[in-house]
N, C-alpha and C positions, 0 to 999 in steps of 0.2 A: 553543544559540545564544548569541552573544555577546553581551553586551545595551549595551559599550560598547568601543573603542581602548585596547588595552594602551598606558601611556606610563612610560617611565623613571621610576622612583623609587630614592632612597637616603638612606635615613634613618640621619642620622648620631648619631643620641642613643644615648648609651648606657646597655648595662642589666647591668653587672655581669663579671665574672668567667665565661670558660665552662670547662669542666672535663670532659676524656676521658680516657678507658685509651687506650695512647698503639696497642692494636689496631684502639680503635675510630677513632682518629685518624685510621690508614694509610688505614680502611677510606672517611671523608666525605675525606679529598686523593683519591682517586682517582673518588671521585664528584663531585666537583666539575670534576674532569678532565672524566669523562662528560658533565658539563651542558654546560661550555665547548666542548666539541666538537661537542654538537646546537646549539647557540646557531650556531657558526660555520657551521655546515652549512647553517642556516636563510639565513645573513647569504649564501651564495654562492646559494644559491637567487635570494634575493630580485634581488640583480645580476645573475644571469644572464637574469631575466624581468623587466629595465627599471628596477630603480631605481636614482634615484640615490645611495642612501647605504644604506648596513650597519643594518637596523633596530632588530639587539642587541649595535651596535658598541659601547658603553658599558658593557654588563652583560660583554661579554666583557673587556674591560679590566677591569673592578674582579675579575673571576676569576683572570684573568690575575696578577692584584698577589696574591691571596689565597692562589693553587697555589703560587707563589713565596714566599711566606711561610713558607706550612706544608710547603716543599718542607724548609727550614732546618733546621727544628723535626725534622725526622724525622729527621735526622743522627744516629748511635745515639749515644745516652748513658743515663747509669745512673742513669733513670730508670721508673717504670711509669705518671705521669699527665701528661699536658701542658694547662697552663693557659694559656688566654688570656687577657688582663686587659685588662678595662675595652672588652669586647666590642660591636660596635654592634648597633641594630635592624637596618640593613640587611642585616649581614655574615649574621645571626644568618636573616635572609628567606633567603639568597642558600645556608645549608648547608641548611636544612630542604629547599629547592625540590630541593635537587643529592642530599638523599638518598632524598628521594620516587623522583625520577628515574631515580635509580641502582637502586632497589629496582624497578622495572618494570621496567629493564633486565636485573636479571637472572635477575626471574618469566620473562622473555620469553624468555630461552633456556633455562628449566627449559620450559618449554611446547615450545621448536622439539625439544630434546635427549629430553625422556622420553619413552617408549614405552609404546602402553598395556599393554602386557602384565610392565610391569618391579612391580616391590612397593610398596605405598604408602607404606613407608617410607623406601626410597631414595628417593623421588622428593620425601618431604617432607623428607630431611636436604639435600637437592639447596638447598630452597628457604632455608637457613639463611640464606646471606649477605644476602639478600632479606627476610628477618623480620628481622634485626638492622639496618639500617639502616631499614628503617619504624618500629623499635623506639627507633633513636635521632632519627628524623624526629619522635616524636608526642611526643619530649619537650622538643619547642620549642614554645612558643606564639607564636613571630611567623608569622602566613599570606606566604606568596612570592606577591608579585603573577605574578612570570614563571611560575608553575606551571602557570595558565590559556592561556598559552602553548604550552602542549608537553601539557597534558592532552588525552587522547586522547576524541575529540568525543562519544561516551559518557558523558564523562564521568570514569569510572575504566571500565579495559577488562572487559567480560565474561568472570566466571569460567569456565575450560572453554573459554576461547576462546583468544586468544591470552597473555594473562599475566592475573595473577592483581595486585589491590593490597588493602591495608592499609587501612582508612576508618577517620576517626574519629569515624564515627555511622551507626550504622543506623538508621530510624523505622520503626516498625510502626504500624501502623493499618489500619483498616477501609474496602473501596473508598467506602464511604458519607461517608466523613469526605473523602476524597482532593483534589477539584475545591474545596473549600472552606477546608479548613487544610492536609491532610498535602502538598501541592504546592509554595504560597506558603513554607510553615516550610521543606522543602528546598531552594528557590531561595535565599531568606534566607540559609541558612547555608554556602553556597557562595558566597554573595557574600562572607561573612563569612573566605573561603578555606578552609576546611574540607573534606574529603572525603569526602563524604556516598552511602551505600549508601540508593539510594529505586530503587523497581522503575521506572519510567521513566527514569532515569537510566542506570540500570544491566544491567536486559536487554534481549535482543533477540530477533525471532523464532529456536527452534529451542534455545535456553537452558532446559535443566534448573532449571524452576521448583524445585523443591523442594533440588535439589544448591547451587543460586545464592546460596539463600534460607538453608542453612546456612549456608553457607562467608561470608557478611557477617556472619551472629550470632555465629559465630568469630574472625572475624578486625577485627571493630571497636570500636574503645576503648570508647566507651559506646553504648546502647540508647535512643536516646526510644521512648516508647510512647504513643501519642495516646491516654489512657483516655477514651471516650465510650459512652453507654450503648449502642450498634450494638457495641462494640470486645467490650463482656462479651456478648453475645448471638451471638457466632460464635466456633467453637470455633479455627481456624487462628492467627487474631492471639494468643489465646490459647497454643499450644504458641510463637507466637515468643517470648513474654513467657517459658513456660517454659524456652526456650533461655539469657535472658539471665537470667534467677534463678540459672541451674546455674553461670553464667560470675563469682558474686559470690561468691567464698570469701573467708577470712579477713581480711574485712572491707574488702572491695574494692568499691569502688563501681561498679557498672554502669552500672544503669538510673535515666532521667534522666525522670520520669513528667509530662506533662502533664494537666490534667485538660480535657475540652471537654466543654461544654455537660452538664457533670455536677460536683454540689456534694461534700460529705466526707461526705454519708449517705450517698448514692446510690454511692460508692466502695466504705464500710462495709458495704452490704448486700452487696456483691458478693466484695469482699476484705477483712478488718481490716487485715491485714499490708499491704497494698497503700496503705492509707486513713492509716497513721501514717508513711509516709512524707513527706517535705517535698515539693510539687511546684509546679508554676506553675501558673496557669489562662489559658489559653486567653483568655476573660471580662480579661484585663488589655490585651490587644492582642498582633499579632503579634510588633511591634519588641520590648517586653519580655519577650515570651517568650523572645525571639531571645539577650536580653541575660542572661536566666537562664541560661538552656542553655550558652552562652559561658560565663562567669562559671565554672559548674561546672566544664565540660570543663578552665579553666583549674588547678581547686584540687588 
């Protein structure tokens, strides 16, 4: 549920220089197209059922100006990167949203197109174009307010269901923790725009618990793990954690650990390796926790 009225924004500050392979370029013009096109789609909707004005008349125009831009830009020349200079927050809102977008779009016809009987690896090379553009969605840190828009009321759709998405957090935790932090920390960070893999968010009756519960420790940037003393006393939260240990190679960071209602002994007894990790506590308030975990996800 939406807890407030989508309204126009476009933030014109700028933040630097942005910078693609001119493949991956081809590939956010044509997502941006996609977005432009559900936006419009939305805006006849909306007039066909009484209003009186286009309610993403303005976001479609600033797309409108941007497809045309990088319509230019793609003109062949003998180049391999194309830079944008002196790029805004908004612009920079306006490709994450359109490659989020684009990347459901085209989970969702790997989902209408495969067959269950074809091999899982065709069917995961199917899913390429759709991993690289989530791939190059998670490497913007501006949140798209219009995402919330066109997010599918789920939240992010159910794997196995009709498309699959990209999160860039999963939380694990223990039901015992759930009603009192793991709930509130996931609303948080989807206010904060984020994409967040939480089992209420995210499944539904008739969902492959256990196939769900992979395919999010796989497929999202980082791992919070609520460590509370319930968390080490049940073995399941436990192999999630092991999921996202497997996902930290050569020195990649994963797992984003909070500690609740558990100090650096009571970690130590449980894990040392776990307990020299830097993490937040719970014990500082939500908001800061909220602001750690950001902070990270951003470094």
């Amino acid at each position: 549920m939406r807890t407030a009225v989508y309204e126009y924004l476009f933030d014109k500050a700028t933040v630097g220089d942005y910078r693609l392979a001119c493949k991956d370029y081809e590939m956010l013009h044509g997502a941006l197209k996609l977005l432009e096109s559900k936006l419009e789609a939305w805006n006849t909707v909306a007039i066909q059922h009484g209003a009186l004005e286009a309610p993403y008349q303005r976001e479609v125009e600033d797309l409108a100006r941007m497809i045309a831009w990088r319509q230019e830009e793609l003109v062949p020349k003998l180049r391999t990167e194309i830079v944008v200079r002196g790029i805004s927050v908004g612009s920079m809102r306006y490709q994450k949203a359109a490659l989020i977008h684009g990347s459901w779009f085209y989970e969702e016809q790997v989902a209408q197109d495969a067959k269950d009987d074809w091999p899982s690896a065709v069917v995961e090379a199917m899913r390429g174009k759709a991993r690289r553009l989530q791939e190059l969605a998670a490497q913007i840190q501006h949140a798209p307010p219009i995402l919330e828009e066109l997010r599918p009321k789920s939240a992010t759709r159910t794997v196995g269901a009709t498309l699959e998405a990209n999160w860039d957090v999963f939380i694990s935790h223990t039901s015992e923790d759930k009603e009192a932090f793991a709930r509130p920390l996931a609303e948080k960070l989807r206010q904060r725009g984020l994409q967040v893999w939480y089992d209420d968010f995210t499944l539904t009756v008739g969902d492959s618990l256990r196939r769900s519960i992979d395919r999010g420790l796989a497929r999202s940037r980082f791992g919070v793990v609520i460590l509370s003393p319930r968390f080490f006393a049940k073995e399941w939260p436990q192999k999630e954690l092991e999921g996202l240990v497997a996902r930290e190679v050569d020195g990649k960071k994963v797992i984003l650990p909070i500690w609740h209602e558990i100090g650096a002994e009571g970690i130590r007894a449980y894990s040392p390796l776990l307990a020299d990790r830097v993490a937040v506590s719970s014990a500082k308030g939500l908001a800061a926790v909220v602001d750690a975990l950001t902070t990270a996800m951003r470094m």
